[in-house]
C-alpha atoms as one frame of an Amber mdcrd trajectory, in Angstrom:
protein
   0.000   0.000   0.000   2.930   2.290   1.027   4.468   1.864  -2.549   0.979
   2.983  -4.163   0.743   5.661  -2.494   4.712   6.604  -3.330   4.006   6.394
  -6.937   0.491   8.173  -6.593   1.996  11.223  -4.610   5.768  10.945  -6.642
   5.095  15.086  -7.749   5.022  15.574  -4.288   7.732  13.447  -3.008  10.117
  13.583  -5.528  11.691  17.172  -5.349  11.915  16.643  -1.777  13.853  13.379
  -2.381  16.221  13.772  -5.205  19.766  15.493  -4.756  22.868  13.213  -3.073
  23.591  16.255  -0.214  23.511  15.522   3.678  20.836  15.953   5.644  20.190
  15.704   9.668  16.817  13.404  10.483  15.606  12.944  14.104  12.451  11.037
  14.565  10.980  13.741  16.567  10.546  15.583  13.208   8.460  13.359  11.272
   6.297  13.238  14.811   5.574  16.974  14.561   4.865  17.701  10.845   1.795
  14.875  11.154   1.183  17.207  13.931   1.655  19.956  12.354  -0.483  18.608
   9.451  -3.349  18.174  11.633  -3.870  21.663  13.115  -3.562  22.699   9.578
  -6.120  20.704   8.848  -7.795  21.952  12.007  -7.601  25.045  10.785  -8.703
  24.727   7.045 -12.072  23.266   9.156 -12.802  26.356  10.925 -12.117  28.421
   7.992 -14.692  26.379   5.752 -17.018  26.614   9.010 -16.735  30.843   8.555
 -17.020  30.768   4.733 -20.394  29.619   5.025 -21.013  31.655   8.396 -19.869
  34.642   6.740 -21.551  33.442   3.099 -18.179  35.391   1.595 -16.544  33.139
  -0.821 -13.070  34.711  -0.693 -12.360  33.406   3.130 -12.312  30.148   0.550
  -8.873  31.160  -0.101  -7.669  30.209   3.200  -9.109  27.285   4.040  -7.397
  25.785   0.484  -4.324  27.023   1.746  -4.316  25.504   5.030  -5.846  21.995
   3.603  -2.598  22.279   1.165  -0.429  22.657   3.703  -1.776  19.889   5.775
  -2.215  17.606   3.137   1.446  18.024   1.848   2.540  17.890   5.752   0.653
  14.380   5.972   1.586  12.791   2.812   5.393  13.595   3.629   5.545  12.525
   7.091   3.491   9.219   5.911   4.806   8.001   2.730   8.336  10.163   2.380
  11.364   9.445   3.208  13.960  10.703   5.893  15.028  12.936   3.333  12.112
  14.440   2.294  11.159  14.945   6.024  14.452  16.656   6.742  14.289  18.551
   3.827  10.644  20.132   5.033  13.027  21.527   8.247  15.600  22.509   6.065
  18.054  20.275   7.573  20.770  20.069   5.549
């Protein structure tokens, strides 16, 4: 299942994986990006629960943004690599 998903989110994973330069990976970080991915998708939540409070279609914008960013967050600290998890933190 892990390899399907690989292949099915390789756009995603792949500029985070390529390149042959060291990186620094502690566990700790993949623990806080799923984290980190869930508050985002927290977040994108509340902001759909306003758009349609507010009936103003342009707090959409938001709420795409943070499901993005929670949605990449997930899929990296799931299916990626050490690499691509280090390379989130910039630790190079």
């Amino acid at each position: 299942m892990k390899a399907l998903l690989r292949k099915l989110f390789a756009p995603i994973l792949n500029p985070l994986e390529h390149g042959d330069d060291d990186f620094i990976y502690k566990p700790s970080h993949r623990t806080i990006l799923i984290i980190m991915g869930v508050i985002f998708f927290i977040l994108s939540g509340v902001a759909l629960f306003f758009t349609f409070k507010v009936d103003q279609m342009v707090v959409l914008i938001p709420t795409l943004v943070f499901a993005a960013i929670g949605f990449v967050s997930l899929i990296v600290a799931t299916v990626g690599n050490d690499k691509a998890v280090s390379k989130i933190w910039r630790n190079r």
